[in-house]
Backbone bond lengths (Angstrom), bond angles and torsions (degrees), N, CA, C in turn:
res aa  C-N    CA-C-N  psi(-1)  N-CA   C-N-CA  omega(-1)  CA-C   N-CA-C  phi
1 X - - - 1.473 - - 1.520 109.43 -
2 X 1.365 121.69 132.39 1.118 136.67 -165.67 1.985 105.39 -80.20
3 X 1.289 97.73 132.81 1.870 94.03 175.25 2.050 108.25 -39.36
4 X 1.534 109.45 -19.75 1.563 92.15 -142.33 1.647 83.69 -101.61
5 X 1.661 120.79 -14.90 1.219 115.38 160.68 1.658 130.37 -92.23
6 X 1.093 114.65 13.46 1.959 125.75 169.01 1.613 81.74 -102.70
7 X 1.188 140.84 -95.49 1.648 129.41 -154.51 2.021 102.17 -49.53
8 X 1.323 120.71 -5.55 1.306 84.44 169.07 1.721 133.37 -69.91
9 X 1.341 104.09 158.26 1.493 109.57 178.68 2.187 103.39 -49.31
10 X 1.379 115.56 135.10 1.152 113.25 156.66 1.438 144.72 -57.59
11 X 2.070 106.85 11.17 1.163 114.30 171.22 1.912 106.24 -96.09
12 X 1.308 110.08 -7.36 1.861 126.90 -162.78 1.677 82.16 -60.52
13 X 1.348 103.29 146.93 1.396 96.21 171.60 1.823 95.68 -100.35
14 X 1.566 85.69 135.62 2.104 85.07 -173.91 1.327 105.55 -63.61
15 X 1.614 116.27 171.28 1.421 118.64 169.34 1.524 115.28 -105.88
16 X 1.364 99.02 159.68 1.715 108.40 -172.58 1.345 111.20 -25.45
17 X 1.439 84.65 164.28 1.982 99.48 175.93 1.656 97.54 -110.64
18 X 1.257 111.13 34.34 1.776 107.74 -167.34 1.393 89.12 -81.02
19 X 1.496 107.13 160.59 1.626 123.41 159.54 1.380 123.07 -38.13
20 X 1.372 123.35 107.31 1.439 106.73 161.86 1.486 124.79 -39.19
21 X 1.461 145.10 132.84 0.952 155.99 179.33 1.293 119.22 -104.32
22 X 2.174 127.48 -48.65 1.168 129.61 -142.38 1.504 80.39 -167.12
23 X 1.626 120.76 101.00 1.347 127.97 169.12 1.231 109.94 -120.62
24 X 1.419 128.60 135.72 1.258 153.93 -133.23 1.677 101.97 -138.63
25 X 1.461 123.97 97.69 1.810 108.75 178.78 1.408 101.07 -142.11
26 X 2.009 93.29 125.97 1.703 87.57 173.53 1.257 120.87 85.48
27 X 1.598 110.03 -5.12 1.806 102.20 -152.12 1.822 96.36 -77.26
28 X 1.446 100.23 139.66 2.055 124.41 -176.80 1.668 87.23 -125.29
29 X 1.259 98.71 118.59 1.945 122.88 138.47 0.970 110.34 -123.76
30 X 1.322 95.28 143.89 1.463 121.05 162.60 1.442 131.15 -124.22
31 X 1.352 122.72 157.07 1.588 108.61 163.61 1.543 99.25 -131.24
32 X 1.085 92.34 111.17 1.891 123.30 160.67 1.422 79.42 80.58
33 X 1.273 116.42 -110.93 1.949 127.61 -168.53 1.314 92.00 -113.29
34 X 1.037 149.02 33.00 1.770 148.05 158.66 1.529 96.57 -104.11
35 X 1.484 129.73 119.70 1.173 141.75 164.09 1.604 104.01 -82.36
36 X 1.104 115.38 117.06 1.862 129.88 -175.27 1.026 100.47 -98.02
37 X 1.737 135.99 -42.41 1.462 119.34 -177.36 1.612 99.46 -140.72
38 X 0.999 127.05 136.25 1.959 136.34 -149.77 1.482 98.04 -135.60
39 X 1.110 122.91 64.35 1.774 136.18 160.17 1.560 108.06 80.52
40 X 1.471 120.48 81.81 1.291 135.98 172.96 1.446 134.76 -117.82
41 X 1.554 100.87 110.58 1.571 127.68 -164.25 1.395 110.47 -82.00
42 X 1.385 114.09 115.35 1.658 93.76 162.12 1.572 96.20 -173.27
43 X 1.198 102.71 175.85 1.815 121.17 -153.48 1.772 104.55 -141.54
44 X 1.322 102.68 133.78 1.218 100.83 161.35 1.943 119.03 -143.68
45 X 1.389 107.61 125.60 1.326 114.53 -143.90 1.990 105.73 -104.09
46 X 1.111 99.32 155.61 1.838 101.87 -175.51 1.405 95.49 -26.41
47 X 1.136 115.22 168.33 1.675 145.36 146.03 1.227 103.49 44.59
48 X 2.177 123.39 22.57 1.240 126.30 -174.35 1.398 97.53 -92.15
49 X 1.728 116.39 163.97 1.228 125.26 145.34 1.639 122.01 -117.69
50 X 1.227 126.68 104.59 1.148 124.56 -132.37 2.084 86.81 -127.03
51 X 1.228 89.94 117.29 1.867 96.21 166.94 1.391 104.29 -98.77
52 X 1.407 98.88 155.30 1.367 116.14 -168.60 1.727 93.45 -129.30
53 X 1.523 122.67 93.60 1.972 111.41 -178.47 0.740 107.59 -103.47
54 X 1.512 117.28 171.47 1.627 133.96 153.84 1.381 114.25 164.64
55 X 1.517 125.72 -166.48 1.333 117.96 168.81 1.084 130.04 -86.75
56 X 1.577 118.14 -169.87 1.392 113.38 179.68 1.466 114.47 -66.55
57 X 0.964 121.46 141.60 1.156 108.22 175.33 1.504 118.52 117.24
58 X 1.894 114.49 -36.61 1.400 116.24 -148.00 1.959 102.60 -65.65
59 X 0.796 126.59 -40.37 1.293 152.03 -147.03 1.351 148.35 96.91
60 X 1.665 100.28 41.80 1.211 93.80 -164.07 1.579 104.45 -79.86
61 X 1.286 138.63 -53.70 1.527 139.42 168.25 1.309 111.41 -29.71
62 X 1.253 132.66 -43.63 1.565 127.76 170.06 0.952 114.26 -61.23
63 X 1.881 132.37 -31.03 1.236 122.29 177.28 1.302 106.40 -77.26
64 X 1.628 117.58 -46.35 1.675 113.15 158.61 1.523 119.71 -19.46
65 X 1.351 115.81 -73.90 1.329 120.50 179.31 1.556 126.20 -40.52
66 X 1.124 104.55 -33.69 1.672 134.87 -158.17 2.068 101.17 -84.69
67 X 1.378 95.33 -37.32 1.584 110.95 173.11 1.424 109.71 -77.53
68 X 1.355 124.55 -45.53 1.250 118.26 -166.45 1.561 112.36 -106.71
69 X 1.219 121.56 17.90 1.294 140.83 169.72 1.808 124.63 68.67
70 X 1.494 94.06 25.77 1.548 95.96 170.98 1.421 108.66 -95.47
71 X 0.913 139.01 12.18 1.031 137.71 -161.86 2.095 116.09 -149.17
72 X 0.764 140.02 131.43 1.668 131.31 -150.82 1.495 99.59 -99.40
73 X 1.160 109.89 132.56 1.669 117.31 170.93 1.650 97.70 -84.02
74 X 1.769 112.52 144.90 1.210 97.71 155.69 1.467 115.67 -108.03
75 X 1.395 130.39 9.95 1.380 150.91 -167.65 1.382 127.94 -161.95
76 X 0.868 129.35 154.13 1.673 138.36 167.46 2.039 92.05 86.05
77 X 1.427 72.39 -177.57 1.631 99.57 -177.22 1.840 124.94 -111.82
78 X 1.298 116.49 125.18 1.596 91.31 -179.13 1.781 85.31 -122.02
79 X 1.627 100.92 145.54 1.622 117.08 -176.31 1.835 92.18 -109.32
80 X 1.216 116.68 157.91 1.366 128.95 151.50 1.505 112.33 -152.84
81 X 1.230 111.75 146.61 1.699 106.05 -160.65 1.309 144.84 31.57
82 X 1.809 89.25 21.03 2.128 119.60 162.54 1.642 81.79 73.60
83 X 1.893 107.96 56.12 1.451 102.68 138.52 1.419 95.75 -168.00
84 X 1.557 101.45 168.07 1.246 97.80 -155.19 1.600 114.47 -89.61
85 X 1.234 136.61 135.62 1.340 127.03 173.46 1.447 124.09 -128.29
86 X 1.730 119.79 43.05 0.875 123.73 150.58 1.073 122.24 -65.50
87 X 1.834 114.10 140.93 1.372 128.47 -175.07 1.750 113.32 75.37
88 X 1.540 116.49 7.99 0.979 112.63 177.28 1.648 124.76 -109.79
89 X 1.568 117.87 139.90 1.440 117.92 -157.31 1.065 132.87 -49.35
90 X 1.347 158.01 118.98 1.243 143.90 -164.76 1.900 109.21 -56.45
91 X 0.965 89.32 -35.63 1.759 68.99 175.49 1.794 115.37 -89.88
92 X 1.172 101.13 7.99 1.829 105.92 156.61 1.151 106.10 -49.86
93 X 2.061 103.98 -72.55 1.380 134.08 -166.72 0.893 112.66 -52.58
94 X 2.034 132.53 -29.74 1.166 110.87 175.84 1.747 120.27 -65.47
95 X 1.096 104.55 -22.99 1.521 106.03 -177.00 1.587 110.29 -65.48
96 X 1.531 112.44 -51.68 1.762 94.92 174.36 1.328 124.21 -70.40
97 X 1.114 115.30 -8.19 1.823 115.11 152.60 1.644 98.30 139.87
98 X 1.413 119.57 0.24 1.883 111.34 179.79 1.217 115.52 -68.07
99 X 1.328 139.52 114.73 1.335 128.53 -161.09 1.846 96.25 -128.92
100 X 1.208 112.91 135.75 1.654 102.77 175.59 1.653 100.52 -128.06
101 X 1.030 124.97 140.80 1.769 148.52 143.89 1.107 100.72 -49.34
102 X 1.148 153.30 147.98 1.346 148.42 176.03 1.702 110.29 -126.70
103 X 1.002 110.42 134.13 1.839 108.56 172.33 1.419 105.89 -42.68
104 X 1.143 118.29 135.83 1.638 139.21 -162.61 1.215 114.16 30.39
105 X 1.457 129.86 35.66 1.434 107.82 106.54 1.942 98.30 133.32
106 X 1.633 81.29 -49.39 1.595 102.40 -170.76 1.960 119.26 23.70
107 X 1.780 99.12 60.04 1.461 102.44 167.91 1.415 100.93 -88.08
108 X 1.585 113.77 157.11 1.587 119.47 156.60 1.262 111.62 -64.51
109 X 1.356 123.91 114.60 1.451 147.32 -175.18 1.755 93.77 -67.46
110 X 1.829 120.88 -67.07 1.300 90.47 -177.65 1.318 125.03 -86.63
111 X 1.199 131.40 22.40 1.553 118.85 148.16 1.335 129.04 -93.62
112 X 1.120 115.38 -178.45 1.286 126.69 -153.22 1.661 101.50 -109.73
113 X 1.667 122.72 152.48 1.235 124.63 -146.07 1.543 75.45 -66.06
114 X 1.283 130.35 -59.62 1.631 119.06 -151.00 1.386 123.26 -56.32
115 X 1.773 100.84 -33.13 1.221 92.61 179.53 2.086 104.00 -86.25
116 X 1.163 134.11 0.97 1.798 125.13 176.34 1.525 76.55 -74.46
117 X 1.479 142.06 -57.81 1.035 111.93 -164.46 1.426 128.51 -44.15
118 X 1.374 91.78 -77.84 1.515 102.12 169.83 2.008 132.41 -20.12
119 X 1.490 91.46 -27.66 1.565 112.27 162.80 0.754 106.05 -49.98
120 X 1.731 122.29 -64.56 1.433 117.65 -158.36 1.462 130.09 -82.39
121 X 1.235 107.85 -10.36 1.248 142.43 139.35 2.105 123.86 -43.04
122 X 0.846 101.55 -18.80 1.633 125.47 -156.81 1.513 99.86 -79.73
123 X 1.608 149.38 -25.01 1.383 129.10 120.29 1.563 142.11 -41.75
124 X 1.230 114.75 -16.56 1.580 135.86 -175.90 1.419 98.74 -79.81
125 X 1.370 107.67 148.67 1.588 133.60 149.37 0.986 139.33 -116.61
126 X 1.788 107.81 5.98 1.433 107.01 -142.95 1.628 87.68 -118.03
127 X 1.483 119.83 90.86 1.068 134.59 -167.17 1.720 120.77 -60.35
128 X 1.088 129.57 -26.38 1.521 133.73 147.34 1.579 109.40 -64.56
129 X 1.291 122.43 -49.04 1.431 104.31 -164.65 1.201 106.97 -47.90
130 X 1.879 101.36 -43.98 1.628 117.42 -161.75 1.575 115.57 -60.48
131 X 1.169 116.17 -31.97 1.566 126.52 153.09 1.394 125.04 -56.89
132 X 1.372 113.53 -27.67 1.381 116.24 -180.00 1.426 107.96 -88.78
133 X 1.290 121.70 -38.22 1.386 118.51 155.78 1.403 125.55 -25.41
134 X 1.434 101.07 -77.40 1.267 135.09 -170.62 1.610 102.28 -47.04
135 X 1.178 134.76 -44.24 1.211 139.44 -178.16 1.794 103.41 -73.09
136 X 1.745 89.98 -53.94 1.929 79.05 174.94 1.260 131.84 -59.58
137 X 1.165 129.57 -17.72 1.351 137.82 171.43 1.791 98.89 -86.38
138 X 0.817 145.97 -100.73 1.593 132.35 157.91 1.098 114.77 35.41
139 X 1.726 111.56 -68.77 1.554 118.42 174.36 1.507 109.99 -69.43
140 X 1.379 113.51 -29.07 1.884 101.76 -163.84 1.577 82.92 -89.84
141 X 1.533 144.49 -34.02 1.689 122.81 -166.77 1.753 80.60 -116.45
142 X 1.596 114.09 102.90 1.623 95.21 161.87 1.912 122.89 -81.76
143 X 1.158 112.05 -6.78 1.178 136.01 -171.02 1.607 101.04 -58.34
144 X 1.908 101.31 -43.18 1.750 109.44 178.92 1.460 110.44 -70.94
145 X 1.390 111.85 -33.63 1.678 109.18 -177.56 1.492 106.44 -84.66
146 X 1.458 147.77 5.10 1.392 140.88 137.29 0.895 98.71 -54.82
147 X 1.962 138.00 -56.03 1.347 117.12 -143.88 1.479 107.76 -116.21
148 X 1.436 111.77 33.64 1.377 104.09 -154.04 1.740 116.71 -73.72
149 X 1.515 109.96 -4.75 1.389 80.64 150.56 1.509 125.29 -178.08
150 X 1.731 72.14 87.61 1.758 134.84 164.62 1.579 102.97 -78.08
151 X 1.371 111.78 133.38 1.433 118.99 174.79 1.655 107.54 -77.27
152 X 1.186 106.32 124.46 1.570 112.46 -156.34 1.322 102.89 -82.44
153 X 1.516 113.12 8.57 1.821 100.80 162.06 1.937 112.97 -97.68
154 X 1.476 95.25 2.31 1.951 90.83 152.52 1.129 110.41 -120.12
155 X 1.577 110.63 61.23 1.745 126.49 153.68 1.463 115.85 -95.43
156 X 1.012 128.08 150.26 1.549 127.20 153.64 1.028 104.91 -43.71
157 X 1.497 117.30 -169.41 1.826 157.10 -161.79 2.041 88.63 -87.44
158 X 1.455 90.08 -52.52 1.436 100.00 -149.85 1.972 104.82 -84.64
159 X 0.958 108.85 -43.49 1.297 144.10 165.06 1.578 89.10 -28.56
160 X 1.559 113.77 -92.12 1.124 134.71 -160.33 1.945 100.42 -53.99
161 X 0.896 134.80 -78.17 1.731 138.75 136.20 1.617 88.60 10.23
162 X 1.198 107.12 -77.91 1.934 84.50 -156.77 1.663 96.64 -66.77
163 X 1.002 154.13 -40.24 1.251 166.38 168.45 1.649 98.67 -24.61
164 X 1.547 113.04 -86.90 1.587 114.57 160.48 1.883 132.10 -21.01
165 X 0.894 92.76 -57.89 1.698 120.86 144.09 1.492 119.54 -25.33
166 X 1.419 111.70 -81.06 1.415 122.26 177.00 1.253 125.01 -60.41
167 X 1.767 105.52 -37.74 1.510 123.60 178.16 1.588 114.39 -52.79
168 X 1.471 103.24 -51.12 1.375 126.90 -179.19 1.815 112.54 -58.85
169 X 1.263 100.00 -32.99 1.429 94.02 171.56 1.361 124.46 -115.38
170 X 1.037 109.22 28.20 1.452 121.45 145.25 1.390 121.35 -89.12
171 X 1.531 119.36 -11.33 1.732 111.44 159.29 1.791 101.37 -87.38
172 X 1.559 138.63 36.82 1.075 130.35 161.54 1.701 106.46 56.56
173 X 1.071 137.23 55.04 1.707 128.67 -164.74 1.396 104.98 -80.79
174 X 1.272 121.40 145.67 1.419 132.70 161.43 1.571 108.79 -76.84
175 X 1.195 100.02 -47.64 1.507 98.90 168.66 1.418 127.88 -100.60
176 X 1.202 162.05 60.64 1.221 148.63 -177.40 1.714 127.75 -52.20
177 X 1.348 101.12 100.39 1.745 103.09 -166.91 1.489 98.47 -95.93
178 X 1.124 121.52 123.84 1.703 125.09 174.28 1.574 109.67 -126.48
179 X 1.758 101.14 116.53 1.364 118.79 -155.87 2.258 94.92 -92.76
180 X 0.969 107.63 109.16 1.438 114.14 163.42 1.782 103.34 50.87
181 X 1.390 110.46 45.83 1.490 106.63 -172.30 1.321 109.45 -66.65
182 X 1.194 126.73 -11.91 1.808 125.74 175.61 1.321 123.48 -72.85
183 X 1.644 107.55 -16.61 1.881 114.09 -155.25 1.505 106.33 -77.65
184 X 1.429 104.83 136.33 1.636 123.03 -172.06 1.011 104.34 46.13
185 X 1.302 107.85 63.94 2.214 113.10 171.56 1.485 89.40 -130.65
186 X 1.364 126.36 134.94 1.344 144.25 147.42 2.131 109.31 -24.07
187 X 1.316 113.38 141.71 1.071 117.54 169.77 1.253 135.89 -50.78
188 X 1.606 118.28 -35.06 1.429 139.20 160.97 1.751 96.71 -67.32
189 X 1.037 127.98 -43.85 1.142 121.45 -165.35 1.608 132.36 -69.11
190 X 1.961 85.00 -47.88 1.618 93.34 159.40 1.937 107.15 -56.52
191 X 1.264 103.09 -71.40 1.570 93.75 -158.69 1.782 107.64 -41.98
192 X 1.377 134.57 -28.94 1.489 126.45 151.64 1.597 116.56 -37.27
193 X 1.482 123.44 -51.06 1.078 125.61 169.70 1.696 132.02 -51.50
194 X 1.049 86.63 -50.54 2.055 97.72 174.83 1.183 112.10 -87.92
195 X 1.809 129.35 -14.82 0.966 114.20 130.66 1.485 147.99 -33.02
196 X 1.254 113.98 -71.63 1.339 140.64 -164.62 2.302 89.16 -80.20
197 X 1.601 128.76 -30.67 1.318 114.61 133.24 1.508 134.80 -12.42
198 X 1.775 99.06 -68.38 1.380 100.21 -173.17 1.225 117.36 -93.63
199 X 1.450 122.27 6.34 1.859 115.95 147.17 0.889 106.10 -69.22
200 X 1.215 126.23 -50.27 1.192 110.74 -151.94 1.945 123.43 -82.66
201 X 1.267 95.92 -31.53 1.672 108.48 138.49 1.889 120.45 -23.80
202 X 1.906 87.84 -70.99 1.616 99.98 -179.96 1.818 112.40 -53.01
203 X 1.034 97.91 -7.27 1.648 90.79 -160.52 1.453 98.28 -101.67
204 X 1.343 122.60 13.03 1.583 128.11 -177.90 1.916 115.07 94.72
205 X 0.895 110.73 -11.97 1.361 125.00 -171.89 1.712 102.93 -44.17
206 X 1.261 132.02 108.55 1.740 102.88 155.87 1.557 138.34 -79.71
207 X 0.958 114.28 150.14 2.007 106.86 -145.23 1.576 82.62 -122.25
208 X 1.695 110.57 147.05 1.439 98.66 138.02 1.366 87.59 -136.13
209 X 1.379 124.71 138.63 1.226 150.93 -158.00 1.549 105.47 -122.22
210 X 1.401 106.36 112.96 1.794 123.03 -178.36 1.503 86.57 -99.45
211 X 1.108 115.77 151.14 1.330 129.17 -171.06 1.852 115.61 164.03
212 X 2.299 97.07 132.72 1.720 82.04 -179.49 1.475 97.19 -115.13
213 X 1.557 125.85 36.84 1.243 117.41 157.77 1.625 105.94 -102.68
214 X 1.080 97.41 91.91 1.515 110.89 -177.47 1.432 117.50 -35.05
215 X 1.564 107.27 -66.00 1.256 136.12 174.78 1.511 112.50 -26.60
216 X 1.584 104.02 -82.41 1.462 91.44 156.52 1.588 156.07 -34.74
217 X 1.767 75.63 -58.48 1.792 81.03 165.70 1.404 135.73 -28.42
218 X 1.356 106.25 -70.67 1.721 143.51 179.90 1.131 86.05 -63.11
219 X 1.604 145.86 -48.21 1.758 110.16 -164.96 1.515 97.58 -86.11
220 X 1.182 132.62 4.83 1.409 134.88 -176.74 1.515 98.76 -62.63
221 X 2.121 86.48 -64.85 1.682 115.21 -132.33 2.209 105.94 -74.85
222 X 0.947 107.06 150.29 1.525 116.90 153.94 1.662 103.20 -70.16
223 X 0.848 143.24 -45.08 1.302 129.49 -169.80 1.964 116.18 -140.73
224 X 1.180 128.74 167.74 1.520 104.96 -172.87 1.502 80.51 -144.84
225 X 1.447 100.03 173.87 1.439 119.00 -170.32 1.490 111.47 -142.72
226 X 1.445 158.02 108.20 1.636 145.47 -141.49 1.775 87.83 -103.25
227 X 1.255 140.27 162.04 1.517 110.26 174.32 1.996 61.46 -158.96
228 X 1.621 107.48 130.61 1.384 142.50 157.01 1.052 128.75 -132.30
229 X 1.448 112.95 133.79 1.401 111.11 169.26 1.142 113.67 32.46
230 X 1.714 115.11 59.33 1.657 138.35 142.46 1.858 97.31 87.34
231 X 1.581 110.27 -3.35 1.424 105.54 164.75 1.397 126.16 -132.17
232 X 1.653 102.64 171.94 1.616 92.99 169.08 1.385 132.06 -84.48
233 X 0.538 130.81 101.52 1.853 150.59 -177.72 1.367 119.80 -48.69
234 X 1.839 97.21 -43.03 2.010 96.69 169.07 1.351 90.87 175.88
235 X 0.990 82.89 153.64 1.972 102.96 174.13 1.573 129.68 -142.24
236 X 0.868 116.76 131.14 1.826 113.41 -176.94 1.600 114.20 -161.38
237 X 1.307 101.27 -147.07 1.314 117.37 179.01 1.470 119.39 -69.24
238 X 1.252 128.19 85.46 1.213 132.44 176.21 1.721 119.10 9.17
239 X 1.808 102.33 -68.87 1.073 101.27 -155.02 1.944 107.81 -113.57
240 X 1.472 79.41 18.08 2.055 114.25 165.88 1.710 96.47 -77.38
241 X 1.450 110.48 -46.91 1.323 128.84 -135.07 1.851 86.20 -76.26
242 X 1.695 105.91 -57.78 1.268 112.94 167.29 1.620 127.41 -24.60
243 X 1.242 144.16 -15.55 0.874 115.47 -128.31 1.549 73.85 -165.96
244 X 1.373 122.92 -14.51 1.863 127.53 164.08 1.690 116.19 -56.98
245 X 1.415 104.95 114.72 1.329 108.72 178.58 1.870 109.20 -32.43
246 X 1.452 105.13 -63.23 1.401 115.17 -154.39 1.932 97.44 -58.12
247 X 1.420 100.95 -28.79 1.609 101.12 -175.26 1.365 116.22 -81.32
248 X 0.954 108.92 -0.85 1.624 113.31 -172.34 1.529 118.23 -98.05
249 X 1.992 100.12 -38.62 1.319 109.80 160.14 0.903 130.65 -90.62
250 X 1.402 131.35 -0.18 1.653 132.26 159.57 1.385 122.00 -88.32
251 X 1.946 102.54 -30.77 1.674 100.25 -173.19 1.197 112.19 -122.16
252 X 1.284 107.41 -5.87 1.997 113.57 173.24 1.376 120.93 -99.02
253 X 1.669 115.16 -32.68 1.192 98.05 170.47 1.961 90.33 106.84
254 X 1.077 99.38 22.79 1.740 104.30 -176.25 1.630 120.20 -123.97
């Protein structure tokens, strides 16, 4: 139990008793002598949807990076499935199930949506599942099965985003981390995006969701996380969090 959940008020509604999955302690990046993230705690638990906000700038993508091993911790500890995998390769992690979306998107431009899928797919053998996938994602983005095979570098902003998306869950993730999936997407487009979020949420998926439209986020998330100036600032009940003076005038605009 986290310090910021024992001092809550006894009206907070507590958070799950699910399995820890993706524990976060202490974690320090840096670049060169610029400290980017300065001792950052956080947890994300089974069947959670967990936002991660703040501004430009705060660090939340460095801590992204820092989890999925592109990026070098110089401190703390990160656990996933209660072991430790700091310093370990991101395509290790894809195999025990950490899967991340990455800020802009990074689909193969000259292939074709079926075959980026099929990428993500690209640890698997299990040649029905991989079809059964392939169809479930199909049904959750139908936009990919019109174009499925269209070279996904003449996709849109948004297009390409759900693509990343689909790719990612075709390695089956225990965790699904999606780094700023809204940025430079049209207004119709995001709300397609945080849509097609909360299926995929509904469908059992665990999310931790980086994101600086707060607003959204938090009415998404089961739980929220404030991340400033390289720390965490506060954390609680998602849709507790909504409705916090200090969060409303720093990240809503209230």
């Amino acid at each position: 139990m986290t310090t910021a959940e024992m001092t809550a008020p006894a009206t907070t509604p507590a958070r799950t008793n699910g399995k820890v999955l993706l524990q976060v302690k202490g974690l320090k990046v840096a670049y060169g002598g610029i400290q980017a993230v300065k001792g950052v705690d956080f947890e994300v638990r089974e069947g959670e949807l967990v936002s991660l906000i703040g501004s430009n700038g705060a660090g939340k993508t460095t801590t992204m990076k820092a989890v999925t091993g592109t990026q070098p911790a110089v401190a703390g500890e990160i656990e996933f499935l209660g072991h430790s995998i700091k310093g370990r390769g991101a395509w290790d992690l894809v195999k025990e199930g950490l899967v991340m979306v990455p800020e802009g998107r990074g689909v193969f431009t000259r292939m074709t949506i079926t075959e980026n899928l099929q990428i993500g797919a690209y640890l698997r053998n299990d040649k029905a599942g991989i079809a059964e996938d392939m169809e479930k994602v199909f049904a959750t983005f139908p936009r990919l099965r019109e174009r499925k095979d269209q070279l996904s570098g003449t996709m849109s902003g948004g297009e390409q985003q759900m693509l990343a998306m689909g790719r990612a869950l075709m390695a089956r993730p225990k965790v699904l981390l999606l780094d700023e999936p809204t940025m430079g997407l049209s207004p119709i487009m995001c709300d397609k995006i945080f849509e097609v979020v909360q299926t995929v949420a509904a469908q059992g998926v665990t999310i931790m969701l980086v994101e600086q439209n707060a607003n959204r986020a938090l009415q998404l998330a089961d739980w929220g996380y404030v991340m400033e100036s390289g720390v965490i600032s506060m954390n609680g009940n998602a849709k507790v969090m909504l409705t916090d003076p200090k969060v409303r005038a720093a990240y809503l605009g209230e």
